[in-house]
C-alpha positions in Angstrom: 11.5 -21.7 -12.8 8.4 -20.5 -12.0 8.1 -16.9 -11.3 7.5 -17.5 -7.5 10.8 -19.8 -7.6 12.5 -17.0 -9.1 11.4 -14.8 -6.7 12.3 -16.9 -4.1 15.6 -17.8 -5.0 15.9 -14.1 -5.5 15.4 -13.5 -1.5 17.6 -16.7 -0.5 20.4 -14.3 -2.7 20.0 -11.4 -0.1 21.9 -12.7 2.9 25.1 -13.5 -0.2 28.2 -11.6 1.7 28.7 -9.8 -2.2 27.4 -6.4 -1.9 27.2 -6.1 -5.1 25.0 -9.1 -5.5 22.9 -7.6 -2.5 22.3 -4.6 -4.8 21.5 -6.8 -8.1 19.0 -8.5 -5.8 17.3 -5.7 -4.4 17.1 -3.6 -7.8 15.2 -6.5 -9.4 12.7 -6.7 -6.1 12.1 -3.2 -6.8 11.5 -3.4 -10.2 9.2 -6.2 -9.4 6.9 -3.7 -7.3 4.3 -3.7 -4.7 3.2 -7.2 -5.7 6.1 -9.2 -4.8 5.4 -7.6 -1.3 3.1 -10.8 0.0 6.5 -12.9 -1.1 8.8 -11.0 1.0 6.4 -11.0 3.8 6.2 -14.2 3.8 10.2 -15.0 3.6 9.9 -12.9 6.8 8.2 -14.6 8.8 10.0 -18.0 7.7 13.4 -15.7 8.2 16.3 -18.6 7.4 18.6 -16.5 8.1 18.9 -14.5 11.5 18.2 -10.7 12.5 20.3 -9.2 9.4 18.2 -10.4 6.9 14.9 -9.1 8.5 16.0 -5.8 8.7 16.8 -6.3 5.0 13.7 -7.3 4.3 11.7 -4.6 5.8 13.9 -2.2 4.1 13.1 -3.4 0.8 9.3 -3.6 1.5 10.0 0.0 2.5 11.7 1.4 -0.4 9.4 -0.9 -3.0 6.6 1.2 -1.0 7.9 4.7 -1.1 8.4 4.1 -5.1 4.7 3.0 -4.8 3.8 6.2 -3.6 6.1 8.2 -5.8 4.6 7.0 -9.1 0.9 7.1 -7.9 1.5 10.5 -6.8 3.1 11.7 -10.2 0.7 9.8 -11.9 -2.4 11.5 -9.5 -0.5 15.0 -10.7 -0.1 14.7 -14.3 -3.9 13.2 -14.4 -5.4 16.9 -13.4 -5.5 15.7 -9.2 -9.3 15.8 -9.9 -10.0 14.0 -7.0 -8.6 15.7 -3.4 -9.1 12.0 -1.8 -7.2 10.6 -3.7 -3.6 12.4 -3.5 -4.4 12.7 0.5 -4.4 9.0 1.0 -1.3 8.9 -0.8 0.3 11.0 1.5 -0.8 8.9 3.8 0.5 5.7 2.3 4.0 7.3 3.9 2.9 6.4 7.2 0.0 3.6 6.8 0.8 1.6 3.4 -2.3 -0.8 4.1 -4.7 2.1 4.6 -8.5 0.7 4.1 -9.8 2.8 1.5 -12.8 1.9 2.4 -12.6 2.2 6.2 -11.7 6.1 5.3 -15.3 5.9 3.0 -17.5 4.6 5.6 -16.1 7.5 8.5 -16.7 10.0 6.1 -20.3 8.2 4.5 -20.9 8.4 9.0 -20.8 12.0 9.0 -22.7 13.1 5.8 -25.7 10.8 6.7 -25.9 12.2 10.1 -25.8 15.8 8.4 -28.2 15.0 5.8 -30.8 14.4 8.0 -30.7 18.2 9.6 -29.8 19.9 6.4 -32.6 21.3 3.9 -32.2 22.6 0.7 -34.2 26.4 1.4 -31.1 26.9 4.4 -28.4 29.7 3.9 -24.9 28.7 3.3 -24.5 30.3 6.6 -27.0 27.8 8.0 -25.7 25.3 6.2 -22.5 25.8 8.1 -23.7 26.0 11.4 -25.6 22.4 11.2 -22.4 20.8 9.7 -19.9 22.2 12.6 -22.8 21.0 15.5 -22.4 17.7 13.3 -18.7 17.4 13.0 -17.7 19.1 16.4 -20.3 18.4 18.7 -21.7 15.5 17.7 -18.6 13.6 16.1 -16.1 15.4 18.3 -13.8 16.3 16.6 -11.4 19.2 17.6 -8.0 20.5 16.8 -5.3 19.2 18.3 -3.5 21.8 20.8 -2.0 20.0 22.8 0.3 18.4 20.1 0.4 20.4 17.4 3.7 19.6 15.3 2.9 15.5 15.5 3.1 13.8 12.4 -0.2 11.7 13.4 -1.9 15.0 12.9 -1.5 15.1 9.2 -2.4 11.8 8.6 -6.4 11.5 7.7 -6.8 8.0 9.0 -5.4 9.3 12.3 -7.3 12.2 12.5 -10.3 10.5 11.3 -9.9 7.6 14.5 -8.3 9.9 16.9 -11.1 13.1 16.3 -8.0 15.5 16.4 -5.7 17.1 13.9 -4.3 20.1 12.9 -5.5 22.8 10.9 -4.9 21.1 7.2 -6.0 18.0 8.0 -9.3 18.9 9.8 -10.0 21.4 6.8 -9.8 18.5 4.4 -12.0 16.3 6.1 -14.6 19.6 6.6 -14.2 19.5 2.9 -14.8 16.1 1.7 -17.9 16.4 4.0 -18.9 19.6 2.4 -18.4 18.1 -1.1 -20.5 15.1 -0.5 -23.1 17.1 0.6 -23.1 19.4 -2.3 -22.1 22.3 -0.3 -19.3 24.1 -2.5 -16.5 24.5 0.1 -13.0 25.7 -1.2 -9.4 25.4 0.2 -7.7 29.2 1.2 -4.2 28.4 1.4 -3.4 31.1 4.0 0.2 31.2 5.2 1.0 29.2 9.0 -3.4 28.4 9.0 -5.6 26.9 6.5 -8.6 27.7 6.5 -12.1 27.0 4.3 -13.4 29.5 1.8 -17.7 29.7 1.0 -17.9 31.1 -2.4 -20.4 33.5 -3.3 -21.1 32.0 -6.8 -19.7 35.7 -8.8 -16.8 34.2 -10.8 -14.4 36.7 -12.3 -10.9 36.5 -14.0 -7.5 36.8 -12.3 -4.1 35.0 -13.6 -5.6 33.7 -16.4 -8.4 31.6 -14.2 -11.9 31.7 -12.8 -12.0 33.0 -9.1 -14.8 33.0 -6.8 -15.0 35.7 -3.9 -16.4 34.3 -0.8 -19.1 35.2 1.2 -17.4 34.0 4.4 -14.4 31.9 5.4 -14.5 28.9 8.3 -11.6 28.0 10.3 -11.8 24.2 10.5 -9.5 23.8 13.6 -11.9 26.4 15.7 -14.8 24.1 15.4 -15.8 25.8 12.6 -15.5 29.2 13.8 -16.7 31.4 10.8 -14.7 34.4 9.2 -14.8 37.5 7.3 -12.5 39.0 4.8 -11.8 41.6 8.0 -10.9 38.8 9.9 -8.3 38.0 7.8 -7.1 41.1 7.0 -6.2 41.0 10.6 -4.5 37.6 10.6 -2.2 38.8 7.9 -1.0 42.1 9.5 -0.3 39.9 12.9 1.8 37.7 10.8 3.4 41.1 9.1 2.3 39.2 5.3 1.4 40.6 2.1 -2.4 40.5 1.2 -1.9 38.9 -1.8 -5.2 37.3 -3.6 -4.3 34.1 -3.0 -5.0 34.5 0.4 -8.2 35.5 0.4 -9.4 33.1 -3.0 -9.5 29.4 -3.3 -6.5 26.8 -3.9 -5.6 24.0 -6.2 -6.1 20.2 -5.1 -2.2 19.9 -6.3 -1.0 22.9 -3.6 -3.5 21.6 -0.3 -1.2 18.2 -1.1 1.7 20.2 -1.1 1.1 22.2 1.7 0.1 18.8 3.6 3.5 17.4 3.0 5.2 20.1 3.7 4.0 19.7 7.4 4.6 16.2 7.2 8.7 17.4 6.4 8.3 19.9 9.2 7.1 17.7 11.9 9.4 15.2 11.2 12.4 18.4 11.4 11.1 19.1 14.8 11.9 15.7 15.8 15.2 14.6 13.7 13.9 11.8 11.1 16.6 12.4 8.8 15.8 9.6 6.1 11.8 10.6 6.6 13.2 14.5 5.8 14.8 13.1 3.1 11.7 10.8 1.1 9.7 13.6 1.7 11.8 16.1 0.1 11.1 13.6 -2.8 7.7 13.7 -2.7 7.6 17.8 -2.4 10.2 17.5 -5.8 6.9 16.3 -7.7 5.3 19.4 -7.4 8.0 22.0 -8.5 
């Protein structure tokens, strides 16, 4: 047989009343991976065999995508997580497993070009700033979303990117790949319940066995932009009753801003019951203990 007979007969095997056939059948679609996706699709739309075997189906395209993500996401760890981008779409593959990668490039390629064109290099950082949140907030609109805080759309980049809104984590990461690509050397703070952007100061020094910078100022990225001191969150901290520890105050890992992302992801989907979604993104959390 050739291998798309194989596969085929493979998929003609899922509607067999043996269970444990089911389970041989769906093992080897797994194994097979994202590229016998197109296969199953298509056996969809054909469907042979009634209702049953749809929902079958679209379970299997499910869990062949969530392994998908799995891997890549290990594999986006283990690899240094160089690229920020990168593990964020990921995460977003939970939700959106076609994302455009490069509908995602030309949003963000939107925004830099319109920056570029009011930012010199003689500004301040501070100036800097100011130009990219009358960019981002009052030209592009974006804003944080209020209204709807907790919904799982607002941790998804795509969605934040089409709908202009998102929460705090999400609207920080797109402030930063805008930052980045405009050679402005924003840095993730990981603060506990807000994150928030960090503009270093350039004086590196040594703390747990790695460089830190201090920064001259923090932005909140769900404020439009609204800038901070170290005061400022000082005062955040004691209103929360937390511990000024360093990490508050100094920048974060590309590995714990994914973390943190899912994290809200899990908690969203808490707030409104999505047992198996809890569950699949407890996995994905598991990678980075």
């Amino acid at each position: 047989m050739t291998p798309n007979n194989q596969i085929k007969a493979l998929l003609n095997l899922i509607e067999d009343p043996d269970e444990d056939i089911f389970i041989q059948v769906k093992n080897e679609l797994l194994f097979l991976g994202i590229d016998v996706i197109p296969n199953i699709e298509q056996a969809w739309e054909q469907n042979p065999f009634g209702k049953n075997y749809l929902i079958k189906l679209e379970n299997i395209i499910h869990e062949i995508q969530f392994k998908d993500i799995y891997n890549s996401l290990i594999n986006w760890k283990e690899t240094g997580a160089k690229n920020l981008l990168d593990g964020v779409i990921l995460v977003n593959k939970f939700q959106y497993p076609e994302l455009n990668r490069k509908k995602v490039e030309k949003q963000l390629k939107t925004i830099v070009q319109d920056a570029k064109i009011e930012l010199t290099d003689h500004m301040t950082g501070l100036e800097k700033i100011t130009i990219l949140n009358d960019i981002i907030y009052n030209v592009h609109g974006f804003s944080g979303n209020k209204d709807d805080y907790y919904s799982p759309f607002n941790s998804f980049l795509t969605s934040a990117l089409d709908r202009k809104k998102g929460n705090a984590l999400i609207l920080a990461i797109i402030y930063l790949e805008i930052a980045n690509r405009l050679d402005i050397p924003l840095k993730g703070i990981n603060l506990p319940n807000h994150f928030i952007l960090g503009y270093p100061d350039g004086i590196q020094f040594e703390g747990n066995n790695q460089k830190r910078n201090s920064m001259l100022f923090y932005i909140n990225a769900f404020s439009s932009g609204h800038i901070l001191s170290k005061m400022d969150i000082n005062e955040f901290l004691d209103k929360i009753n937390a511990e000024h520890k360093p990490e508050y105050y100094n920048k974060c890992s590309n590995q714990e801003i994914v973390k943190r992302l899912i994290t809200n992801l899990k908690y969203s989907h808490s707030k409104l019951g999505n047992e198996e979604k809890i569950k699949e993104l407890e996995l994905l959390l598991s990678i980075f203990k």
